[in-house]
N, C-alpha and C positions, 0 to 999 in steps of 0.2 A: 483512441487518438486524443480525446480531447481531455481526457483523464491523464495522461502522461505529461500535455503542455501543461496543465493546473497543476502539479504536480514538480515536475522538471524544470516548468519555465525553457528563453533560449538559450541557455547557456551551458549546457549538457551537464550540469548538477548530479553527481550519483543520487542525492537524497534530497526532498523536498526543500530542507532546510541548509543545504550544500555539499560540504564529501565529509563532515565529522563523522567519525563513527565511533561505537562502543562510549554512546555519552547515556546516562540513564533520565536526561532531563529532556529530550528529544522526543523520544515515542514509546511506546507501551509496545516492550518484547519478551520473547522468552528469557528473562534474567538471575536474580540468584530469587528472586521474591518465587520463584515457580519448583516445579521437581523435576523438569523435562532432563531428560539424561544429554541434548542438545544447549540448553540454557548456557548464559554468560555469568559465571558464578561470580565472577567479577564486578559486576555492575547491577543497581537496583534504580530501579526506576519506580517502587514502590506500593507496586500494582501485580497479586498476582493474577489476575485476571482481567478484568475488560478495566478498564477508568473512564471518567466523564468525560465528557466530550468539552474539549478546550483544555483540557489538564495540564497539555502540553505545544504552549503559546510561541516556545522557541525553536517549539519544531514544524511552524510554519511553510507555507512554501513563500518565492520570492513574489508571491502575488496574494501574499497575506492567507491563506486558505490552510486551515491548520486540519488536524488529524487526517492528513492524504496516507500517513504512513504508521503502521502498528495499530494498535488494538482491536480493529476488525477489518476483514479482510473486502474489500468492498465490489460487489459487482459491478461490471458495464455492460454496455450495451453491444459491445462486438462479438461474435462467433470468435470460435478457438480455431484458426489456422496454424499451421507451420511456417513459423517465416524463412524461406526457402532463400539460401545465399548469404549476403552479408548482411547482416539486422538492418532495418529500415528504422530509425526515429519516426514514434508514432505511428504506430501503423495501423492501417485503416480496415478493420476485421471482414468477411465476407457477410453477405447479404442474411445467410442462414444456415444453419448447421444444427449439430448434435449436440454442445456444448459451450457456453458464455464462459467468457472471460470474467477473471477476478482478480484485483489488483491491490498492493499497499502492504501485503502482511498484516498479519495478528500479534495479540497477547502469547499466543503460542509459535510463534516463527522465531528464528534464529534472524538476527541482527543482519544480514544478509540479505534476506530477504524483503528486508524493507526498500530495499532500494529501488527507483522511480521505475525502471526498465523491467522490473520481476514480475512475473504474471504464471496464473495458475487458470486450471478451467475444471467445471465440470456442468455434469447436467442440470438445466435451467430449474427444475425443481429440487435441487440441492436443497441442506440448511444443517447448520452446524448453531454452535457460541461462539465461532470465530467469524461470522460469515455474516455483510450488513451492506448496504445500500447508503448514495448518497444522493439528493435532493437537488437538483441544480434551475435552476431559474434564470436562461435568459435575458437579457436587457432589451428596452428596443433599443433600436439605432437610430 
């Protein structure tokens, strides 16, 4: 849930940094820099694998928070349900389950994939090169 508003912001944004797509200065995807038989041969973003983190500044979201999308795939904290009927914006995962949610796309995803709403799951001791965590710290109030 709260990776989607960091992410999406209110404004239903496809992609962290708004609905551009197929730009290679956005995010680290499967592009012509890779050999994926899915890759955008089109477009290089420069990177065929993982890039530093901040690489890519204008693909920010609208709350300044950059790499939410491409280069590694990032887990959360929700269980994998079925969101059952019409998609819920952010939606709020069950208490426990079989499988955590993983959100944002990789170096290895199709350009599609990156988008704020796409989410994947699998078992909490998963781990791949595509596959990373992100660190969030609270403010008080």
């Amino acid at each position: 849930m709260e990776w989607e508003y960091a992410a999406r912001g209110g404004d239903g944004r496809k992609y962290p940094w708004g609905n551009d797509q197929r730009r290679g200065d956005l995010a680290n995807f499967a592009d012509a820099s890779t050999t994926f038989p899915w890759r955008d041969a089109l477009v290089s973003d420069g990177y065929a694998e993982t890039s530093p983190v901040g690489a890519f500044p204008k693909g920010a979201s609208c709350f300044g928070v950059e790499d939410m999308a491409g280069n590694v795939w990032e887990w959360c904290l929700d269980f994998l349900q079925p969101l059952a009927g019409t998609p819920k914006q952010n939606p709020r995962g069950p208490a426990y389950g079989r499988e955590r949610v993983y959100r944002g796309g990789s170096w290895k995803s199709r350009f599609s994939n990156l988008r704020a709403t796409a989410r994947a799951a699998n078992a909490a001791n998963y781990s791949c090169n595509d596959l990373g965590f992100r660190l969030v710290c609270e403010c008080g109030r």
